[in-house]
ZAPAGU-479225 format. One line per 5 residues: number of its first residue (from 1); their letters; for each residue z, x, y of N, C-alpha, C, CB. Coordinates in steps of 0.02 Angstrom, whole numbers, plus 50000, padded with zeros to 5 digits. Glycine has a CB too. Layout:
NUM> a> Z X Y Z X Y Z X Y Z X Y  ...
end
This chain:
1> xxxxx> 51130 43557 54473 51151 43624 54455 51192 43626 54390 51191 43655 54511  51201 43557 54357 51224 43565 54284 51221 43603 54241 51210 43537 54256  51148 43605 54259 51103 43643 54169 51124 43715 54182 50985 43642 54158  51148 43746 54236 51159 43801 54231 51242 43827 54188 51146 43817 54301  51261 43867 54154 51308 43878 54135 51347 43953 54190 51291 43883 54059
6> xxxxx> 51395 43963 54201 51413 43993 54225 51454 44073 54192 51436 43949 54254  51430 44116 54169 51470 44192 54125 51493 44242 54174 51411 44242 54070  51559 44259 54177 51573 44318 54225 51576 44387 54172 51654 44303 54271  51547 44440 54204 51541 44496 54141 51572 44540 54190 51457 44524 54103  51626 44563 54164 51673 44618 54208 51634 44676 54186 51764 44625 54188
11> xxxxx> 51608 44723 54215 51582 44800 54207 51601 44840 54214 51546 44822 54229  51581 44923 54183 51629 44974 54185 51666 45003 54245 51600 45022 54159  51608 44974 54295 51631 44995 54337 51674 44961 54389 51590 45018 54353  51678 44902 54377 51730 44853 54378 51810 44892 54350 51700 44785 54324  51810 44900 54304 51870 44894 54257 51896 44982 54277 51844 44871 54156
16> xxxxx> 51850 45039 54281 51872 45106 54295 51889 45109 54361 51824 45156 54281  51942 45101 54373 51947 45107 54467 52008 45195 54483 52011 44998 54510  52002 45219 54453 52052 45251 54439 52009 45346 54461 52081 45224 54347  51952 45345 54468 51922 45395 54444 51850 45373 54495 51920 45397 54353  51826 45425 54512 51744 45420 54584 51709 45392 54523 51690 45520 54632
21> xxxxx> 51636 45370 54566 51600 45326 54496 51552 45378 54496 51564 45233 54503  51546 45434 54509 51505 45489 54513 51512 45516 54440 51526 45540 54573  51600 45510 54415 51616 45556 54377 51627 45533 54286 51678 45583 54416  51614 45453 54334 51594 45415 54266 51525 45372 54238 51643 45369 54263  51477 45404 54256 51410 45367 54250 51364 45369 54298 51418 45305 54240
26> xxxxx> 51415 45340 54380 51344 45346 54442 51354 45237 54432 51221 45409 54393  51336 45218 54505 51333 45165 54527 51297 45116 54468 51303 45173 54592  51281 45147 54432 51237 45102 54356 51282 45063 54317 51203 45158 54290  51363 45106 54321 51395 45057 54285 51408 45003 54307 51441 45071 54265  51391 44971 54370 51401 44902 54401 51353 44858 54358 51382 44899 54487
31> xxxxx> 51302 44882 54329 51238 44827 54293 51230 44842 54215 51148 44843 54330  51280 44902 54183 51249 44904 54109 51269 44840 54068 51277 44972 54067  51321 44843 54096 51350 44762 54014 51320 44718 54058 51465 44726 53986  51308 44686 54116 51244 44650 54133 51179 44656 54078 51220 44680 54206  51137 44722 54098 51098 44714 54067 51091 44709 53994 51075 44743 54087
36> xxxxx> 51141 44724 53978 51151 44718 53890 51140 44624 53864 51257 44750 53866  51192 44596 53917 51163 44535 53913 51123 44496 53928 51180 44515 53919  51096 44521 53970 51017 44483 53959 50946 44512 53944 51000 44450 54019  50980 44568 53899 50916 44583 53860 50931 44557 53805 50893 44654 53851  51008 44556 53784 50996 44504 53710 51013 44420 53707 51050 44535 53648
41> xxxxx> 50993 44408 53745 50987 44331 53769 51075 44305 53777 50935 44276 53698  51123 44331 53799 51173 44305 53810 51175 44274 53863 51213 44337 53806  51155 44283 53915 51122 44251 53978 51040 44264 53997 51165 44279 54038  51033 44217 54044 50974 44202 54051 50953 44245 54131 50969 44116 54046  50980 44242 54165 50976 44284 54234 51036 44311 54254 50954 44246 54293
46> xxxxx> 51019 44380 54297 51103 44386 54320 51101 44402 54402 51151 44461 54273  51154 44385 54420 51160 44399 54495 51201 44449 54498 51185 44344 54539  51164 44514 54569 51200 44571 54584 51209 44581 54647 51175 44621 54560  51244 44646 54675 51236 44677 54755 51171 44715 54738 51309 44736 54790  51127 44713 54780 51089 44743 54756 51095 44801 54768 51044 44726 54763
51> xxxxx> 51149 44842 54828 51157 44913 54822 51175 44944 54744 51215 44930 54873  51208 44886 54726 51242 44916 54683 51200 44919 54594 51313 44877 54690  51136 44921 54630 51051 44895 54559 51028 44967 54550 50952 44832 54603  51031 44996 54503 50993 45060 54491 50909 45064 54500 51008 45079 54418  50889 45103 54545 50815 45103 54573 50774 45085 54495 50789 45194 54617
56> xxxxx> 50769 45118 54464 50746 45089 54409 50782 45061 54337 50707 45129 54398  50753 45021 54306 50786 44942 54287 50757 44963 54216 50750 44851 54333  50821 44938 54153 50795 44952 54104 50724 44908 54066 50851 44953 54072  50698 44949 54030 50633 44911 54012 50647 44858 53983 50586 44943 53972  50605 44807 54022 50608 44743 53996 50642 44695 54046 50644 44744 53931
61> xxxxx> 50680 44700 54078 50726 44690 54145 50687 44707 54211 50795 44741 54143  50692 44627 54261 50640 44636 54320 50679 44620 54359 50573 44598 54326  50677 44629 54424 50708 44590 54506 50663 44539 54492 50694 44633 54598  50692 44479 54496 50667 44430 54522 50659 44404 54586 50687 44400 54499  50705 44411 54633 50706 44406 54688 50755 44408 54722 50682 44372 54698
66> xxxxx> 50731 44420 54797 50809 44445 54843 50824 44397 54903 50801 44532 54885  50890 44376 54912 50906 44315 54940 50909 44355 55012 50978 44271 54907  50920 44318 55079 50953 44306 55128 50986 44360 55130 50984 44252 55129  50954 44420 55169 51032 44487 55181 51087 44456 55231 51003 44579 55233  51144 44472 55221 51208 44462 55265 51198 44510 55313 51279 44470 55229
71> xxxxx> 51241 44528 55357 51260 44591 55402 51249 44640 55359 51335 44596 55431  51210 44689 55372 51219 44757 55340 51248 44808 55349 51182 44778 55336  51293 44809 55403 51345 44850 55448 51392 44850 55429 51358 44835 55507  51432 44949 55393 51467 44942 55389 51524 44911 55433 51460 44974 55371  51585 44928 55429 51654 44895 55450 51700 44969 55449 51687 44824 55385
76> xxxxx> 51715 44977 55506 51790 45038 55520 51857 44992 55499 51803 45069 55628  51879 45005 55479 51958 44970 55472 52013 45018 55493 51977 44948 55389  52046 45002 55556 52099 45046 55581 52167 45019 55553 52099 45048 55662  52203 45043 55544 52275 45062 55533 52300 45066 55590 52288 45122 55498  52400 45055 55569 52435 45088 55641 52428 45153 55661 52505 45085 55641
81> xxxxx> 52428 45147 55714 52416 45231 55763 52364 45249 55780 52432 45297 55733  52319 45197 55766 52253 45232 55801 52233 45195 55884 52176 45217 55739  52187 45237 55918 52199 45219 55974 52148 45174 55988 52206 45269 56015  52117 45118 56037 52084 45061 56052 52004 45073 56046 52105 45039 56121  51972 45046 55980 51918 45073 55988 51870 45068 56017 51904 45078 55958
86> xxxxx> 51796 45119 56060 51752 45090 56095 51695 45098 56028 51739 45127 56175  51663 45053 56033 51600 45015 56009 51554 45087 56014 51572 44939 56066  51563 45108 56068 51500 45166 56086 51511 45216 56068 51481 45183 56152  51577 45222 56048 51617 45287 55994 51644 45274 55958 51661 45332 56010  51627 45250 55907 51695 45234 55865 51734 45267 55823 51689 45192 55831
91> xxxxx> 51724 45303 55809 51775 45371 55788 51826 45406 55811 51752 45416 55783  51807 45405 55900 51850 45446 55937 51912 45405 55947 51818 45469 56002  51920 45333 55905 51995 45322 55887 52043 45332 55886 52008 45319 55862  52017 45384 55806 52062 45398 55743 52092 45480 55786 52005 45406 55645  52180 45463 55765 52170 45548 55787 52145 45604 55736 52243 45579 55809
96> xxxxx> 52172 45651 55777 52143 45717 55755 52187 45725 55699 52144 45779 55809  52138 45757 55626 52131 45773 55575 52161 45694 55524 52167 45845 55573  52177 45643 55557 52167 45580 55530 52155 45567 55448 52112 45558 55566  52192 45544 55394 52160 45527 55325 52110 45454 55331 52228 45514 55265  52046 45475 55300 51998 45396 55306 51988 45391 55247 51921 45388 55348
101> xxxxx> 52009 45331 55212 51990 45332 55123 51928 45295 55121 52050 45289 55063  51877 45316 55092 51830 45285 55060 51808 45304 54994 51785 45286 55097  51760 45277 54954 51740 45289 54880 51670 45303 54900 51753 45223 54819  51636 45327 54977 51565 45323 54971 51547 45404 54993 51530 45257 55024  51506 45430 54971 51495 45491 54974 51469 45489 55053 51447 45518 54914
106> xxxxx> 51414 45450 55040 51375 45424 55093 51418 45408 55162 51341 45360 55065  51459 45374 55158 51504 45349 55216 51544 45443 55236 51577 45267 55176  51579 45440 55185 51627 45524 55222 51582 45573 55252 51670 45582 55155  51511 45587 55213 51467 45620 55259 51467 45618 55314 51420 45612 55253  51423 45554 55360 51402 45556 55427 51481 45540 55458 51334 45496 55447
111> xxxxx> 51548 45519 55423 51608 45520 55464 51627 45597 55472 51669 45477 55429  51619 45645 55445 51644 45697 55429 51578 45722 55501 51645 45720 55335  51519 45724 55470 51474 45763 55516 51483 45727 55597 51386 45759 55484  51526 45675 55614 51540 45659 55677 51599 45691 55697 51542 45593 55685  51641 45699 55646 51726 45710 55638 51727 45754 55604 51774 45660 55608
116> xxxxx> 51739 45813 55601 51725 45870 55555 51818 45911 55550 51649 45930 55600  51845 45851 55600 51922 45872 55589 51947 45821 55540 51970 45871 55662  51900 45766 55527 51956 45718 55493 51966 45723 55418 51937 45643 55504  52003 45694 55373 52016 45729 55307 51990 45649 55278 52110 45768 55288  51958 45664 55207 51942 45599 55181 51961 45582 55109 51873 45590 55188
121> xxxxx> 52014 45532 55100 52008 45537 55013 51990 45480 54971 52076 45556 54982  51983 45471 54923 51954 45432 54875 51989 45383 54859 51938 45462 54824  51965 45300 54880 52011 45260 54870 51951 45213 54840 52062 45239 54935  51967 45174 54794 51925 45121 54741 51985 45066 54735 51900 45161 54650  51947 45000 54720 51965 44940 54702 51934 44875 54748 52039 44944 54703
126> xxxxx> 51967 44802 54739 51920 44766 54780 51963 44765 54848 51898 44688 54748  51926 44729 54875 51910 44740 54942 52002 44711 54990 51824 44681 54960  52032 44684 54958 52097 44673 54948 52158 44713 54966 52099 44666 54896  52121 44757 54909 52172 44824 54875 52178 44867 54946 52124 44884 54796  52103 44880 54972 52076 44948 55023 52107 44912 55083 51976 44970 55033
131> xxxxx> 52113 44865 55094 52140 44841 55155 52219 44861 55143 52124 44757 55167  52245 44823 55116 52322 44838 55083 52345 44915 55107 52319 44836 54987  52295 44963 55052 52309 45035 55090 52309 45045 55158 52264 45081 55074  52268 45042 55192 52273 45063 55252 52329 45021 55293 52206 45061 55280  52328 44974 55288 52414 44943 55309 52451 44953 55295 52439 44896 55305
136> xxxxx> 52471 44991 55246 52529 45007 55229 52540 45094 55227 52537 44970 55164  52487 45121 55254 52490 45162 55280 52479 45228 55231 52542 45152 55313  52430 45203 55179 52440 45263 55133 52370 45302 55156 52448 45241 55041  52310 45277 55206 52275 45316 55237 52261 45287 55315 52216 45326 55195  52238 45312 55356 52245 45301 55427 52190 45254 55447 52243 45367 55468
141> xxxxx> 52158 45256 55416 52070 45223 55406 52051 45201 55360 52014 45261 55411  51996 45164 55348 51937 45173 55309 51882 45120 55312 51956 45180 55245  51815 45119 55271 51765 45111 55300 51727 45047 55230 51731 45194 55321  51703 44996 55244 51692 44942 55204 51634 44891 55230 51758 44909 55196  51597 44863 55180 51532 44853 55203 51557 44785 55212 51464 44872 55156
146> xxxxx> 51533 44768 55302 51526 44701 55325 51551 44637 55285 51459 44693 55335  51491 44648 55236 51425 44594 55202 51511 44569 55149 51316 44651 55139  51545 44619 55134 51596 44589 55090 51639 44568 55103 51617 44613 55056  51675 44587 55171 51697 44549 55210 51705 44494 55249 51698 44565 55222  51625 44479 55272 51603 44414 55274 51592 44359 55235 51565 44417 55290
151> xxxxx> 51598 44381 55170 51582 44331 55104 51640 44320 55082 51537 44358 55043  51714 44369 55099 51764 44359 55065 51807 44315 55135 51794 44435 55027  51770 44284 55191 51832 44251 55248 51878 44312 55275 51895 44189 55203  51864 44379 55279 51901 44441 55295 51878 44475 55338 51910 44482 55250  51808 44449 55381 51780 44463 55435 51826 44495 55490 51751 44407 55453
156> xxxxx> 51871 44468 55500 51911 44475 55556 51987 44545 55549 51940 44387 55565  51967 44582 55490 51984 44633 55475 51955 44697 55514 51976 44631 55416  51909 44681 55510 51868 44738 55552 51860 44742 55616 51810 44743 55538  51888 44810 55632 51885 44832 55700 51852 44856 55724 51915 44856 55717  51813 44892 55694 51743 44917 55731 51673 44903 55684 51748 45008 55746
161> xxxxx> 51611 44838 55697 51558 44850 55674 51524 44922 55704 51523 44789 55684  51490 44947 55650 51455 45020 55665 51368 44998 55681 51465 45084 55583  51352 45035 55725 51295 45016 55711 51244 45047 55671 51275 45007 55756  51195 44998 55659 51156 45040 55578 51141 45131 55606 51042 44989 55552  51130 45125 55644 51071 45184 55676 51123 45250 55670 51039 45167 55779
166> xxxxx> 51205 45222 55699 51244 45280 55700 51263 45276 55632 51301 45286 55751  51290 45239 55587 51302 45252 55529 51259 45202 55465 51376 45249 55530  51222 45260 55468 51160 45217 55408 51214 45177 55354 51097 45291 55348  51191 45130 55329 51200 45095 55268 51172 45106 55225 51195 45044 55266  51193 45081 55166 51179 45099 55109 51097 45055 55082 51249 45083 55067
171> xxxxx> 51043 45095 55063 50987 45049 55032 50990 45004 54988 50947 45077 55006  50993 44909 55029 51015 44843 55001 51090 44831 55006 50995 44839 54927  51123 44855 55054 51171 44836 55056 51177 44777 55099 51203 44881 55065  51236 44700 55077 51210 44643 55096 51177 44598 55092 51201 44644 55117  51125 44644 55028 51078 44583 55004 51098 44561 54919 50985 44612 55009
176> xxxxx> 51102 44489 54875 51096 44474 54830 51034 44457 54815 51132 44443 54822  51041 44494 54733 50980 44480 54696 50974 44456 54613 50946 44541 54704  50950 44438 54612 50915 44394 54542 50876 44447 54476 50840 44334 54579  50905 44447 54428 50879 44502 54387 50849 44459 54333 50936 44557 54360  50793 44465 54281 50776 44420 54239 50753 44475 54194 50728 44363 54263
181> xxxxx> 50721 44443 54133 50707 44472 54082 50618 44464 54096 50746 44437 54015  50604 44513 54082 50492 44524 54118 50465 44464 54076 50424 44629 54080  50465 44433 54009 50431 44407 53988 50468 44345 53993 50409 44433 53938  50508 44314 54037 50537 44229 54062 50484 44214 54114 50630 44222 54106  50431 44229 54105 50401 44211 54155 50404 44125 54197 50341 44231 54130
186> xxxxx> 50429 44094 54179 50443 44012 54195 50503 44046 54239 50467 43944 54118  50557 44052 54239 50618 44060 54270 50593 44124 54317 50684 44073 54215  50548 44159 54312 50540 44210 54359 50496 44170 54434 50494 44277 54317  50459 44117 54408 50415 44082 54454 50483 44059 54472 50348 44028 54430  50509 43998 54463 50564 43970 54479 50624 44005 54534 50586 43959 54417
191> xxxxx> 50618 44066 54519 50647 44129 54586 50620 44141 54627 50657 44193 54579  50550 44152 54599 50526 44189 54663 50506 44103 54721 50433 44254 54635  50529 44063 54699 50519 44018 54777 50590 44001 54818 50480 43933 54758  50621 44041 54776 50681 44055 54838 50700 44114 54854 50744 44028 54826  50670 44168 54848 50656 44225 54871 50650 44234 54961 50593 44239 54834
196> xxxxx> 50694 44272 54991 50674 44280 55078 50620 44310 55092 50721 44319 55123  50593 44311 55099 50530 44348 55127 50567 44405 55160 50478 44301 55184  50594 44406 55217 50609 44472 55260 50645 44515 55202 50664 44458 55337  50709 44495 55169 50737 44520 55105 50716 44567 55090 50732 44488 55054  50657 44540 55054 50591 44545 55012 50560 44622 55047 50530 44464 55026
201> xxxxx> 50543 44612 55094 50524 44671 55129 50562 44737 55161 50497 44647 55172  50614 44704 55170 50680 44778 55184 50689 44825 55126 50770 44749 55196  50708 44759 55096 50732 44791 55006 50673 44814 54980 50762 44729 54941  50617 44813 54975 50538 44847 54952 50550 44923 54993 50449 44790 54991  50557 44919 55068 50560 44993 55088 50598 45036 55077 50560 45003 55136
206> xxxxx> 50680 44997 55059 50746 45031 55062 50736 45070 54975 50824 44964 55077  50726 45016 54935 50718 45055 54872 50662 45095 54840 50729 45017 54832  50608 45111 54883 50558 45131 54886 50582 45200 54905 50514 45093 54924  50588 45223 54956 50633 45272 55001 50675 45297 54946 50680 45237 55066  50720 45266 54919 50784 45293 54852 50746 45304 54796 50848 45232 54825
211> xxxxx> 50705 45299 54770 50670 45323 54701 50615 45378 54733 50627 45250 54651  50606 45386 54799 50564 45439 54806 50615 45505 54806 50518 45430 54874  50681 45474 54823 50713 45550 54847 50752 45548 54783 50767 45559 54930  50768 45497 54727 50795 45506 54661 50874 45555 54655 50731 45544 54620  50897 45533 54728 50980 45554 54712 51015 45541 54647 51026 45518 54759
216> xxxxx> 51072 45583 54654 51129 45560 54612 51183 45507 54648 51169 45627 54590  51239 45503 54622 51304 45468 54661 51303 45504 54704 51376 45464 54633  51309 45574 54693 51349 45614 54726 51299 45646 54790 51380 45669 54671  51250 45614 54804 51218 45615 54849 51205 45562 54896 51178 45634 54828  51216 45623 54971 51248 45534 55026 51164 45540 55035 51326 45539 55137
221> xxxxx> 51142 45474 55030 51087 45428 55054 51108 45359 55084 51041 45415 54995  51074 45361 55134 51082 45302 55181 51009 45247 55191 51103 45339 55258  50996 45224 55198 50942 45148 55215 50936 45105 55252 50937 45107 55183  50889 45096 55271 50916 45027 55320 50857 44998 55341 50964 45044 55392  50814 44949 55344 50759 44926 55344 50760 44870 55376 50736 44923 55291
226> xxxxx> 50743 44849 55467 50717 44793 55480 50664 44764 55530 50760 44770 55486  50621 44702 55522 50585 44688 55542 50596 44678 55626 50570 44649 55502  50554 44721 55681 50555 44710 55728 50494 44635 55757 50551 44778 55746  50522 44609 55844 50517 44558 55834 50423 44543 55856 50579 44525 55870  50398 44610 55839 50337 44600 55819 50281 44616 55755 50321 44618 55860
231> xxxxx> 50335 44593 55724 50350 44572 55663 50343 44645 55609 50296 44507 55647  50331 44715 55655 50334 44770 55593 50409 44794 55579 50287 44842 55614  50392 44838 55523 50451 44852 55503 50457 44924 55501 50464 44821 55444  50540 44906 55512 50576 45003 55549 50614 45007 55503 50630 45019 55636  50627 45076 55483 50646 45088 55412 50695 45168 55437 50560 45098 55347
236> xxxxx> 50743 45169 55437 50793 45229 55443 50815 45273 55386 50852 45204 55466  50825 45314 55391 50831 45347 55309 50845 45402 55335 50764 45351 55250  50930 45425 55289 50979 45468 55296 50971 45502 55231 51046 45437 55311  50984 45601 55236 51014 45626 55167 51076 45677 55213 50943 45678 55103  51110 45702 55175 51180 45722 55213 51213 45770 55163 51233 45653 55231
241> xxxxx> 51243 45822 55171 51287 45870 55108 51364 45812 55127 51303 45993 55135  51389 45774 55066 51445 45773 55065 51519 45778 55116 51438 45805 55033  51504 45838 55139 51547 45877 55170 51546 45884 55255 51536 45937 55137  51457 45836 55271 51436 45831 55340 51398 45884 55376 51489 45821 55374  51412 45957 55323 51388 46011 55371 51313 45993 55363 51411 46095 55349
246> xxxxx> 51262 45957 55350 51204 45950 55360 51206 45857 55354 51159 46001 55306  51184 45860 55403 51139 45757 55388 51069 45780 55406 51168 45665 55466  51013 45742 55396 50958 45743 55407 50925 45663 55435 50935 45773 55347  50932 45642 55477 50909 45557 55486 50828 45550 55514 50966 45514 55555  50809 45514 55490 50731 45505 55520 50705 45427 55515 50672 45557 55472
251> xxxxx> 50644 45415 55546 50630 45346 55534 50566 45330 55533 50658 45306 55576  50540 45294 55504 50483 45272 55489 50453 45195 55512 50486 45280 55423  50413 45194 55525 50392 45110 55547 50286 45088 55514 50400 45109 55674  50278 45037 55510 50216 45021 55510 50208 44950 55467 50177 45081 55483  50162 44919 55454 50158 44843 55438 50207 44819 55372 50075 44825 55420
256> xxxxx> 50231 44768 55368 50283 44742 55330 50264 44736 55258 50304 44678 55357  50198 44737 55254 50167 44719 55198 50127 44795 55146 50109 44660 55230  50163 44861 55199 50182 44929 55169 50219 44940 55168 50169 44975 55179  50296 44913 55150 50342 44927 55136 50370 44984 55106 50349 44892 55117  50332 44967 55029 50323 45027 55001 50301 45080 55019 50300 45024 54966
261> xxxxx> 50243 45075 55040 50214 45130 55057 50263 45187 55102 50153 45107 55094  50295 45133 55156 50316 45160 55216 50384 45214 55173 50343 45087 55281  50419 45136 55133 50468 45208 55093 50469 45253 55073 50492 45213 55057  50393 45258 55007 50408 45321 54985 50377 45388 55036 50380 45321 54910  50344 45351 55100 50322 45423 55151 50395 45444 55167 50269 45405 55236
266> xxxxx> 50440 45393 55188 50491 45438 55227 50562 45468 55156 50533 45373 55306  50552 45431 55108 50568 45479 55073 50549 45549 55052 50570 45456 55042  50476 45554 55060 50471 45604 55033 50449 45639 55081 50442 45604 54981  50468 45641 55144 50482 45662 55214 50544 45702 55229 50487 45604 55254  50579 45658 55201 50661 45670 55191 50676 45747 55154 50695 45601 55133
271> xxxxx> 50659 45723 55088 50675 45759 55034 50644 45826 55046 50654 45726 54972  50578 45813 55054 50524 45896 55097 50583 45940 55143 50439 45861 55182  50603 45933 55180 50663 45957 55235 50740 45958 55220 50660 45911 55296  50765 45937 55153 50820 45953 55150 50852 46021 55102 50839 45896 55136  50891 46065 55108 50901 46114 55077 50905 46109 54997 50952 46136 55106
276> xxxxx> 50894 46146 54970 50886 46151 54879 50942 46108 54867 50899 46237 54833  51006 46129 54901 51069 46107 54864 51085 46052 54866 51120 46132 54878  51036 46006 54921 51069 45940 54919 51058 45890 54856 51046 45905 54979  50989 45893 54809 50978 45884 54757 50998 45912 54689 50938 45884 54765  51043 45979 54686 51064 45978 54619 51098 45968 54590 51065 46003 54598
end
């Protein structure tokens, strides 16, 4: 693993923590100075979250491939004063009218459309920081994906895994991926044989599904894609107002090897049935 050199590229959206990322660009700023560098050869591949990969990729720039998903379930994180949580409710915790900080549109939705008393505000930084808050009591809750927790040894922070079904996840959340430049074709072979196969196929439906319904930030979309153990694949897919007064959840299933296909039906399943306003 010599020959490889190692570049950390801090991104905008890295460095703006101060402000929703809705209001500064949209989840893209996690990959632009990425992609800046390896379209002009400063690096040679880059590694991302892939939630955090804009459905479509600037020209010239390919997925190479998608590793091994982690847990894809978010994580509740309780604070003092909340009461013992059950697994089969997990909300009915937090008390009544409760502060839950998160930065996900997506997440306050279906908490709000379960909890329509609880209040939610906007908290950003790493995964450190959001813990910190809620211990120290500057919100009562809040809500953080598994997959980062498990990678950061902080597993044991979390008090309630959610399950996908009650609170969709985000499309590719949990999974890392490999970005290359289209014409490396040598280094793109070289990926794709460590590529997961199942990965491979969640992430085909999950982002399939998200470019059919072509949200903004500011639109809660949820995903969640996995292979049942005869061997097809089930595909969940959430749209939601913000605010909870509407979710819409539905699901889709059929052979692994229509992934695509399967996404963009239930996207555009989705999108057919949701009110004007959730798209403008």
């Amino acid at each position: 693993m010599s020959v490889f050199e190692e570049h950390a590229i801090r991104t905008t959206g890295d460095r703006v923590q101060d402000r929703p990322l809705a209001d500064i660009g949209g989840k893209g700023l996690f990959a632009k100075e990425i992609h800046e560098a390896l379209a002009d050869g400063r690096v040679d591949f880059a590694v991302h979250s892939l939630k955090d990969l804009e459905t479509e990729l600037p020209a010239g720039i390919v997925l190479a491939c998608t590793l091994k998903r982690e847990d894809a379930r978010d994580a509740l994180i309780l604070g003092p004063g909340c009461a013992t949580p059950d697994p089969a409710a997990p909300f009915d915790c937090l008390p009544a009218g409760a502060v839950v900080g998160t930065s996900s549109v997506r997440r306050q939705a279906q908490l709000l459309h379960a909890r329509p008393d609880l209040a939610v505000t906007s908290i950003r930084g790493n995964v450190e920081t959001r813990l910190d808050k809620v211990m120290r009591g500057e919100c009562t809750a809040s809500l953080l994906a598994l997959a980062g927790l498990k990678r950061l040894g902080l597993d044991d922070r979390a008090s309630v895994m959610l399950n996908p079904e009650a609170m969709v996840p985000a499309a590719g959340q949990g999974i890392v991926c490999v970005t290359v430049r289209e014409s490396d074709t040598e280094l793109r072979e070289m990926l794709a044989a460590i590529e997961d196969p199942e990965a491979k196929a969640v992430s085909t439906a999950e982002r399939a599904m998200l470019a059919e319904l072509d949200g903004s930030c500011r639109t809660p979309i949820g995903g969640h894609a996995r292979l049942l153990p005869n061997g097809e694949l089930h595909l969940t897919g959430l749209v939601a107002r913000a605010d909870g007064s509407f979710l819409l959840r539905r699901v889709e299933h059929g052979a692994a090897v229509d992934a695509a296909r399967i996404g963009a039906d239930l996207g555009a399943s989705l999108r057919a049935d949701c009110p004007r306003d959730i798209f403008a």
